[in-house]
N, CA, C and O of each residue as an XYZ file, in Angstrom:
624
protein
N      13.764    -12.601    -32.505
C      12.957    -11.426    -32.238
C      12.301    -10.983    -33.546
O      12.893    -10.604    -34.557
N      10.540    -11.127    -33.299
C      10.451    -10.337    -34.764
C      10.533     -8.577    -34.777
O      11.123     -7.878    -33.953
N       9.825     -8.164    -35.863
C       9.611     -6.886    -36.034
C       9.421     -6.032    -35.047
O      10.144     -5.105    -34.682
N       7.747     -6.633    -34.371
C       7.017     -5.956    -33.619
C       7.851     -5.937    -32.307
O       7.978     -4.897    -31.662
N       8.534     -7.357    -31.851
C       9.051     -7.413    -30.704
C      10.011     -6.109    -30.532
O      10.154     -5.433    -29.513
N      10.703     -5.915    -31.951
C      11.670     -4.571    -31.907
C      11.577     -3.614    -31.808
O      12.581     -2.956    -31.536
N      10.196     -2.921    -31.986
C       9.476     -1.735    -31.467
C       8.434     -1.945    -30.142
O       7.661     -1.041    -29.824
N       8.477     -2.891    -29.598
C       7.852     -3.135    -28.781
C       8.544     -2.243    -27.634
O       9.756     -2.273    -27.421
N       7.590     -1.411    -26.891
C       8.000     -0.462    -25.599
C       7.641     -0.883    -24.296
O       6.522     -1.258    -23.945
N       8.955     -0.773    -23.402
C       8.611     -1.233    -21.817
C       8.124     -0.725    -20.907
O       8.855     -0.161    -20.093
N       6.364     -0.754    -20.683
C       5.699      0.129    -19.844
C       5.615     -0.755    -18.579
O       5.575     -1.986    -18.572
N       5.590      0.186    -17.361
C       5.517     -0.121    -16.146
C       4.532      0.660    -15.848
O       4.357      1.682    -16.511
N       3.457      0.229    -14.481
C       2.694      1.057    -14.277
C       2.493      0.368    -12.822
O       2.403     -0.841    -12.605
N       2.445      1.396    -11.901
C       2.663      0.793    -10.609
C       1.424      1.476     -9.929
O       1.408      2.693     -9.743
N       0.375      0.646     -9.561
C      -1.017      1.289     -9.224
C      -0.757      1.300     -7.585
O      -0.051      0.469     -7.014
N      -1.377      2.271     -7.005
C      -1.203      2.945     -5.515
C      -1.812      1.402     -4.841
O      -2.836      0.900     -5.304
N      -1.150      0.843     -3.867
C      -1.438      0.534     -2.698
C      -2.324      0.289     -1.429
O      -1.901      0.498     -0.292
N      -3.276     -0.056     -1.640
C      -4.806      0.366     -0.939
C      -4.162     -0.707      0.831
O      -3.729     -1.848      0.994
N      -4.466      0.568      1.860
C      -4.244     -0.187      3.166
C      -5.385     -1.439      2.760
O      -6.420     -1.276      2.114
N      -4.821     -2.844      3.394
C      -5.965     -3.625      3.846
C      -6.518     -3.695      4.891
O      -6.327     -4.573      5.733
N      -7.527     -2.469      4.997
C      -8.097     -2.151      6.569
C      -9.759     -2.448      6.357
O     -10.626     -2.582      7.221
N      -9.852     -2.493      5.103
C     -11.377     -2.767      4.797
C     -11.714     -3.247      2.907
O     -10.936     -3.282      1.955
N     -13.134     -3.539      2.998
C     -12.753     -3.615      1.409
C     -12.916     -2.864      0.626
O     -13.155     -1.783      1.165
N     -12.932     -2.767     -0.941
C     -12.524     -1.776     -1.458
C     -13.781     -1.435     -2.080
O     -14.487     -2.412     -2.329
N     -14.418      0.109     -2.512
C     -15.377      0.173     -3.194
C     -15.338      1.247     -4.363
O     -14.370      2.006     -4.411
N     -16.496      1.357     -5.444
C     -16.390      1.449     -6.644
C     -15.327      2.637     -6.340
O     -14.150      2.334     -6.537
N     -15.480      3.384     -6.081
C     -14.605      5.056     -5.962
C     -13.230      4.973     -5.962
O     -12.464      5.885     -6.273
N     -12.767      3.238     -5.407
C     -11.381      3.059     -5.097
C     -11.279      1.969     -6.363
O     -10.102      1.618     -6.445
N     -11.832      1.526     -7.044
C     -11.814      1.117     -7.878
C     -11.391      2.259     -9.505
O     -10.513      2.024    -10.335
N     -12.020      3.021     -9.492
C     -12.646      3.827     -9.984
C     -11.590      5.169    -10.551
O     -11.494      5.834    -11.582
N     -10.941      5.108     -9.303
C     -10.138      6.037     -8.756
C      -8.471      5.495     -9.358
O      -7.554      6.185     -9.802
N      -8.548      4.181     -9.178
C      -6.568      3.938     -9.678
C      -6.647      3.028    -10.462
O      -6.065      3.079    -11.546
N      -7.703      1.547     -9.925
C      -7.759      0.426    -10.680
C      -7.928      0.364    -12.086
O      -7.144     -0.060    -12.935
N      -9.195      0.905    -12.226
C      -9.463      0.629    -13.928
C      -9.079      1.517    -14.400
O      -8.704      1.309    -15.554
N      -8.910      3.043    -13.871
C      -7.753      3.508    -15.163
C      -6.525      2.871    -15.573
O      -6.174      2.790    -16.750
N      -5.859      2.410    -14.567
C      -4.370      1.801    -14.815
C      -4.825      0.661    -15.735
O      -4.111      0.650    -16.738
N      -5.687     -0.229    -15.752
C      -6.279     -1.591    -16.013
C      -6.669     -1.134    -17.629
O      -6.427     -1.974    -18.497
N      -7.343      0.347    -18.097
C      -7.540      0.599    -19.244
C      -5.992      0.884    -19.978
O      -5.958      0.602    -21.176
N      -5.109      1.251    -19.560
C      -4.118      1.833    -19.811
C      -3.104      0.796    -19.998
O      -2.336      0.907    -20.954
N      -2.993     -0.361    -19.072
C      -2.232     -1.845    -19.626
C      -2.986     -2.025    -20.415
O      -2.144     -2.426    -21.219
N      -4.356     -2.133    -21.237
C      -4.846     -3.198    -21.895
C      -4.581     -2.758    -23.392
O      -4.534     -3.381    -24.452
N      -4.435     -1.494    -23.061
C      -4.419     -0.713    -24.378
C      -3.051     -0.925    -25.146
O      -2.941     -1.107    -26.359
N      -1.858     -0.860    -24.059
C      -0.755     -0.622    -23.931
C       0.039     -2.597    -24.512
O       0.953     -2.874    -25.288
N      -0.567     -3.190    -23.956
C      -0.857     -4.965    -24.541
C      -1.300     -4.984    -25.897
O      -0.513     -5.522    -26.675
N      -2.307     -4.558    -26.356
C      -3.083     -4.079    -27.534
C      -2.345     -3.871    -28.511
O      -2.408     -4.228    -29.687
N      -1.330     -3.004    -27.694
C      -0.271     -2.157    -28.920
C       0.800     -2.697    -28.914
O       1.841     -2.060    -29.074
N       0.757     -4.112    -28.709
C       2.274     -4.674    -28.863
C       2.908     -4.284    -27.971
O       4.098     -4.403    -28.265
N       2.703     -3.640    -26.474
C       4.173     -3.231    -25.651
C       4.259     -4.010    -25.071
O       3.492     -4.962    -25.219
N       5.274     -4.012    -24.076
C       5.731     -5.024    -23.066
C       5.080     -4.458    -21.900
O       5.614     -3.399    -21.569
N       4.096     -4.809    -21.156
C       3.319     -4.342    -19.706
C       3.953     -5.242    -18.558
O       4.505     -6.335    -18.686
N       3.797     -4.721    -17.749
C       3.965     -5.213    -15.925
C       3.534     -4.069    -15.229
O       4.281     -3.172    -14.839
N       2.354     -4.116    -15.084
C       1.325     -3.942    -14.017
C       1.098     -4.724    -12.565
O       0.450     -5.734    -12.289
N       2.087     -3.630    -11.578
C       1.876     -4.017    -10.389
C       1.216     -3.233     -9.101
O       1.322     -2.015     -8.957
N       0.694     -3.883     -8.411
C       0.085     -3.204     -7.211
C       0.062     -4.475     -5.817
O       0.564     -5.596     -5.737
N      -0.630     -3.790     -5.017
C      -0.446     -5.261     -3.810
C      -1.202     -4.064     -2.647
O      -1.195     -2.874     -2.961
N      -1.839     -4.521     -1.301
C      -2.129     -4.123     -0.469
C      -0.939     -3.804      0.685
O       0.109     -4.415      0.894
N      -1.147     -3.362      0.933
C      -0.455     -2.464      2.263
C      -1.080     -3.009      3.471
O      -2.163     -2.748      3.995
N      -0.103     -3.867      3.808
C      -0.540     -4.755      5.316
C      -0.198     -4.290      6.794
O      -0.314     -5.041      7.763
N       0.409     -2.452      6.897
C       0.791     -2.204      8.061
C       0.252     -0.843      7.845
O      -0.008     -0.519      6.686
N       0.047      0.010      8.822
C      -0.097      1.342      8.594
C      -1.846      1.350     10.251
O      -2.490      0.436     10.766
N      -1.861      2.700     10.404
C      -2.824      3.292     10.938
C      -4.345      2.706     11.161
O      -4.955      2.079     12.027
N      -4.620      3.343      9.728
C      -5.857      2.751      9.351
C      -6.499      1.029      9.374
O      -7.667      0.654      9.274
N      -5.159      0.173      9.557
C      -5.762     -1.073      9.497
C      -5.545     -1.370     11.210
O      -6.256     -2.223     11.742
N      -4.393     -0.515     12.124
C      -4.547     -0.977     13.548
C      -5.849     -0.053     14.068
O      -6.378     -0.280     15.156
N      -6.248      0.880     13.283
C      -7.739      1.288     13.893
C      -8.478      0.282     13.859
O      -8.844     -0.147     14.954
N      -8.876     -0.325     12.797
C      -9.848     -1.358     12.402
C      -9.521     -2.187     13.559
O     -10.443     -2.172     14.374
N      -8.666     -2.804     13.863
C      -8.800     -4.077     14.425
C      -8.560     -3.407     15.955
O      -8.682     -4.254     16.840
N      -8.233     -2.009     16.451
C      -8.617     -1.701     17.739
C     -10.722     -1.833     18.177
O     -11.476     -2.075     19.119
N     -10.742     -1.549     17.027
C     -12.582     -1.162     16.744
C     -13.004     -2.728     17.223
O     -14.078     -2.865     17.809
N     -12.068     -4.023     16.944
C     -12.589     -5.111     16.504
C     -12.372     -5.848     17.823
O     -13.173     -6.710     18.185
N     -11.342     -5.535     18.518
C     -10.815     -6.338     19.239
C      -9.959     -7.583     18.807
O      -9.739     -8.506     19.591
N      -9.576     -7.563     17.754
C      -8.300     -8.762     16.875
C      -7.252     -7.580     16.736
O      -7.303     -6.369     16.949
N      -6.085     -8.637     16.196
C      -4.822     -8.208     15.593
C      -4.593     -7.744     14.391
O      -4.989     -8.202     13.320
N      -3.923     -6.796     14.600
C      -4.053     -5.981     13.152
C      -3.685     -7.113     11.879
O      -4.273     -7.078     10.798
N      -2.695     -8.031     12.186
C      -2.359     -8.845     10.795
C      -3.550     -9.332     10.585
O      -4.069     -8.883      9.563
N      -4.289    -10.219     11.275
C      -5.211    -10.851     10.943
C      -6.698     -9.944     10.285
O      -7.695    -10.447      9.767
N      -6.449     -8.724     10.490
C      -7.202     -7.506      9.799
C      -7.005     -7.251      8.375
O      -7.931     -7.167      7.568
N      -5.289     -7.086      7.988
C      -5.114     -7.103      6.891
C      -5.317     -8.429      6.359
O      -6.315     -8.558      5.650
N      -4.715     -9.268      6.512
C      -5.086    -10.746      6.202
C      -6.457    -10.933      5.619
O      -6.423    -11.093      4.399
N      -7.166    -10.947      5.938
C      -8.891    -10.958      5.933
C      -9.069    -10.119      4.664
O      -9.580    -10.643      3.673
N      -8.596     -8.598      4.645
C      -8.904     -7.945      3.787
C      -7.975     -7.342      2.376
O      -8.219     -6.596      1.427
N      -6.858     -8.095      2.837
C      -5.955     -8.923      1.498
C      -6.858     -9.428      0.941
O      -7.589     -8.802      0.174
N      -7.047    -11.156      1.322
C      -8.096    -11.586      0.267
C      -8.884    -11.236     -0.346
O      -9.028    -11.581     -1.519
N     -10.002    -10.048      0.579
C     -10.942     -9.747     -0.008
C     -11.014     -9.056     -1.269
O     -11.878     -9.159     -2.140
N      -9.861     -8.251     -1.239
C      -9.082     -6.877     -1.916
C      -8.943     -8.102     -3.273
O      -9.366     -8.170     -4.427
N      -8.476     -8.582     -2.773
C      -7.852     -9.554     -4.188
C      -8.688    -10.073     -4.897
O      -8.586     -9.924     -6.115
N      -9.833    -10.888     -4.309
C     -11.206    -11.336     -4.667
C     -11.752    -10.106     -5.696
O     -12.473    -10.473     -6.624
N     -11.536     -9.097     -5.611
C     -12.303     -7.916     -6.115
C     -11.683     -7.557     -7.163
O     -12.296     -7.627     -8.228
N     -10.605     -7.181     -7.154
C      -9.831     -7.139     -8.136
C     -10.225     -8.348     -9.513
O     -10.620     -8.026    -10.633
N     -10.043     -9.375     -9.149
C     -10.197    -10.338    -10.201
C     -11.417    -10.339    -10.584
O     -11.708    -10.647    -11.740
N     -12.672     -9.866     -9.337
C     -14.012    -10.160    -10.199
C     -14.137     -9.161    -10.749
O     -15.345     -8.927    -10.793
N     -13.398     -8.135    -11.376
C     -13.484     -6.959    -12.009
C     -12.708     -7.290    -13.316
O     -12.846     -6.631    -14.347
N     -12.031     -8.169    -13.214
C     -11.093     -8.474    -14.243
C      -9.643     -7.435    -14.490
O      -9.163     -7.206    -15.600
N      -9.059     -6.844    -13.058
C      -7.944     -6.279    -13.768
C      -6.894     -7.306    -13.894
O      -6.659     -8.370    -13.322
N      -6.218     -6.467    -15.054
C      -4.926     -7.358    -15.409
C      -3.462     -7.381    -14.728
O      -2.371     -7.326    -15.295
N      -3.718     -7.468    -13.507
C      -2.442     -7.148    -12.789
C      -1.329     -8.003    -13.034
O      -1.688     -9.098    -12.602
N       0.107     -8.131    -13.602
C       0.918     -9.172    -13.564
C       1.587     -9.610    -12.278
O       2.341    -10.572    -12.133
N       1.164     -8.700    -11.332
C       1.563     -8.855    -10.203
C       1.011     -8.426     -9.217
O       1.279     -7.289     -8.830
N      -0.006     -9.309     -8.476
C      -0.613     -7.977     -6.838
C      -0.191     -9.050     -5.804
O      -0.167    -10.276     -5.699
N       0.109     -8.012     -5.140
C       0.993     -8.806     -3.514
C       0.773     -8.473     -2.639
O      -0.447     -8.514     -2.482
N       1.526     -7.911     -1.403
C       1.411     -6.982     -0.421
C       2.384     -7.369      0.344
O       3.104     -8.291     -0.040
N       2.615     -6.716      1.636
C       3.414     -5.725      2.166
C       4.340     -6.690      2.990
O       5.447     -6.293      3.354
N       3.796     -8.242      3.352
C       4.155     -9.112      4.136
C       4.967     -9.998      3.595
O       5.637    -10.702      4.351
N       5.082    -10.153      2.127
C       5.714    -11.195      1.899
C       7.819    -10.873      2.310
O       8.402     -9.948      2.874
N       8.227    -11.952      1.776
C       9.948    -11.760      2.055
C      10.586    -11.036      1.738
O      11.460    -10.440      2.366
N       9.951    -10.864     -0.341
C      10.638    -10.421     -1.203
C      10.613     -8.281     -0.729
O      11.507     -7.446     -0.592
N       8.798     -8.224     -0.622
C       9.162     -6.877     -0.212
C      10.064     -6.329      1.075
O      10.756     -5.311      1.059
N       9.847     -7.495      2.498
C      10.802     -7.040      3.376
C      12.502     -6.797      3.007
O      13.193     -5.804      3.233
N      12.863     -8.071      2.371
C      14.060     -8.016      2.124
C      14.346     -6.425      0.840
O      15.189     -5.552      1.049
N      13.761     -6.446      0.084
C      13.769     -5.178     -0.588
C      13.608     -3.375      0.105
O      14.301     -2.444     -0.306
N      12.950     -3.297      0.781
C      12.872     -1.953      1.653
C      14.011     -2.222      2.568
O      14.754     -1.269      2.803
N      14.263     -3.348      3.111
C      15.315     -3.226      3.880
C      16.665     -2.674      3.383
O      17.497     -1.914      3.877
N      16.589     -3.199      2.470
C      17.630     -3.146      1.407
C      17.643     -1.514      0.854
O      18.750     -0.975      0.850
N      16.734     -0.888      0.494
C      16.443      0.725      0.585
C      16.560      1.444      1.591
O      17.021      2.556      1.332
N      16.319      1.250      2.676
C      16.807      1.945      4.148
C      17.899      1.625      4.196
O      18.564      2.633      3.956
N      18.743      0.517      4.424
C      19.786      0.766      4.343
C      20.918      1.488      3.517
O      21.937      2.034      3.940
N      20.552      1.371      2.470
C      21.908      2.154      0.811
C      21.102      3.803      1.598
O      21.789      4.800      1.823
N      20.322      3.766      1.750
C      19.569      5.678      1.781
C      20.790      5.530      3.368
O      21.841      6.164      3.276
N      20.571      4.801      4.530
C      21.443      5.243      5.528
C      22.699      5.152      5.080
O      23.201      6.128      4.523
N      23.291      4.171      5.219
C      24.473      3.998      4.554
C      25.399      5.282      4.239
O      26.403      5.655      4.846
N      24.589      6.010      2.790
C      24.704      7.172      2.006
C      24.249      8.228      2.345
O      23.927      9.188      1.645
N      24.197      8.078      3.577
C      23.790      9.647      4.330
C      22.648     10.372      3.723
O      22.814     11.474      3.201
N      21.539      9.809      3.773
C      20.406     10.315      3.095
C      19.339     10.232      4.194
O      18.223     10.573      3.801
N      19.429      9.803      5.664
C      18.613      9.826      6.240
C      19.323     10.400      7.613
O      20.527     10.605      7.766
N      18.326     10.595      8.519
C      19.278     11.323      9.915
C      18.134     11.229     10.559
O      16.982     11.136     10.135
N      18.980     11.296     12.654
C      17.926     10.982     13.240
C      17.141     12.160     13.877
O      17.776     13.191     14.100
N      16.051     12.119     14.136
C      15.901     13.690     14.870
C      14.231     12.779     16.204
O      13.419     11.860     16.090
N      14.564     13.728     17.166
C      13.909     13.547     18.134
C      12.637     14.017     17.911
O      12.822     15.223     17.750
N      11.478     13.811     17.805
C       9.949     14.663     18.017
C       9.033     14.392     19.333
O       9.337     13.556     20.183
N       8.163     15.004     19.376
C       7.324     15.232     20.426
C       5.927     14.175     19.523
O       5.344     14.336     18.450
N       5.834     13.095     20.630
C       4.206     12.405     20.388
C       3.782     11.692     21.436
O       4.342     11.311     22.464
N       2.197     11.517     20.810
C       1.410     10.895     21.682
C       1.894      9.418     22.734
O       2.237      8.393     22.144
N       1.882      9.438     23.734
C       2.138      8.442     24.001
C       1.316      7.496     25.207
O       1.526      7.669     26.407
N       0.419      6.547     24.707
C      -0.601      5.861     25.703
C       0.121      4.986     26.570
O       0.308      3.854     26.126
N       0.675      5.313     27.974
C       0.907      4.114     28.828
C      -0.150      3.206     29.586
O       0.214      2.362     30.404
N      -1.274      3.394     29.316
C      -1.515      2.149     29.281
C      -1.839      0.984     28.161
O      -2.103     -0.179     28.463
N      -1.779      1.446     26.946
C      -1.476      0.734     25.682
C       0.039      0.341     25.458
O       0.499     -0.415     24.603
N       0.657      1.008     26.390
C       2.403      0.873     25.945
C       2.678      1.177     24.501
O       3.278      0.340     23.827
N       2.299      2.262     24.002
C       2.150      2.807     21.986
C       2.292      4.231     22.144
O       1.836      5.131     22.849
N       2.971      4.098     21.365
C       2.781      5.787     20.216
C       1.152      5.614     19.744
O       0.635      4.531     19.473
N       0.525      6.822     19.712
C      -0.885      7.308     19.289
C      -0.498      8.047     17.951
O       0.147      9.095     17.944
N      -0.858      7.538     17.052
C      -1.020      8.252     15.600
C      -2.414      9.418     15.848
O      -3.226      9.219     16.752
N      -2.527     10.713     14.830
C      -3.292     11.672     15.276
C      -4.544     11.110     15.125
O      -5.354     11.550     15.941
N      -5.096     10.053     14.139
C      -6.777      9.664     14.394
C      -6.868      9.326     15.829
O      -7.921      9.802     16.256
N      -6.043      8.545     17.002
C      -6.489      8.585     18.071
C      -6.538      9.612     19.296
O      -6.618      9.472     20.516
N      -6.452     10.752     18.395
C      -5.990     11.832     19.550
C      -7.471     12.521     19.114
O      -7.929     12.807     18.008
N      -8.035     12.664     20.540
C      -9.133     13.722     20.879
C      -9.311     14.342     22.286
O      -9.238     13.831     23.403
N      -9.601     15.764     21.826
C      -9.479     17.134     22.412
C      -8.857     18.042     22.225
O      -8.921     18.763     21.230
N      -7.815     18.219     23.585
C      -7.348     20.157     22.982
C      -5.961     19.543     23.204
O      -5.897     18.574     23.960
N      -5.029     19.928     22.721
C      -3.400     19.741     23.051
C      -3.371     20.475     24.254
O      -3.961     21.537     24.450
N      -2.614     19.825     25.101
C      -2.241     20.454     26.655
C      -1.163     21.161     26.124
O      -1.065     22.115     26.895
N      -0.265     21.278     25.247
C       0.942     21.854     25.151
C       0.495     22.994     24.053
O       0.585     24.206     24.252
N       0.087     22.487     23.073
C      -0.117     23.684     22.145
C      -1.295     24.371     22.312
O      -0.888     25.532     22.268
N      -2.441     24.429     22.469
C      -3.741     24.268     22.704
C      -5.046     24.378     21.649
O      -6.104     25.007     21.652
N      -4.061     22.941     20.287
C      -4.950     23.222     18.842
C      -6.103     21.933     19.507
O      -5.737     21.001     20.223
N      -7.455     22.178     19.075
C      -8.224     21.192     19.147
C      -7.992     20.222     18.307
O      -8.702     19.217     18.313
């Protein structure tokens, strides 16, 4: 180990998650990428130790809208716009040591692994709520698909 290695500091910087429901533009760029991307380079610069990670988010709302809009499957939605996401990233040049997303093993086996120690340890509990529910979709309705007045409450 030399000198520098011995003052060398271990920065992590974990950039937000962009659903892959579409691709990404300057504002979302703008917004997490290249600051974090100025902030490893600087942080490299200065002799630290960096790992800069981020990855797309392959489940959520916003990407089963998209592919209700489309008539495909939501994976194959994110899928599509994984790549693209990724494509962009690199033609921008950030320095990510790591971008992934939401599908691979390592993250399933890992959240799993967090829901469980949080249940386990009594950190989670179950509770019943009131939601949308489409029978003829056979689904729970998240609130972007809800339009009009609530029959029960009567908020528009």
């Amino acid at each position: 180990m030399t000198e520098t290695d011995a003052k060398a500091t271990n920065i992590f910087i974990g950039v937000a998650w962009p659903y892959a429901s579409g691709p990404r533009h300057l504002g979302h760029a703008a917004g997490a990428n290249i600051p974090a991307d100025e902030f490893a380079r600087y942080h490299r610069f200065a002799g630290n130790n960096v790992l800069m990670v981020s990855g797309s988010d392959m489940h959520g709302t916003p990407i089963t809208f998209v592919a209700d809009q489309r008539g495909i499957a939501p994976r194959e939605v994110a899928e599509e716009n994984h790549r693209s996401i990724t494509d962009s990233f690199e033609r921008l040049g950030c320095s990510f040591e790591l971008y992934t997303n939401t599908l691979t093993e390592n993250h399933y086996r890992v959240t799993q692994d967090v829901f469980t120690t949080l249940l386990n340890n009594g950190y989670l509990f179950e509770e019943t709520t009131i939601a949308a529910y489409d029978p003829v979709a056979k689904r729970f309705l998240p609130d972007r698909y809800i339009e009009g007045t609530c029959p029960h409450w009567g908020y528009t």
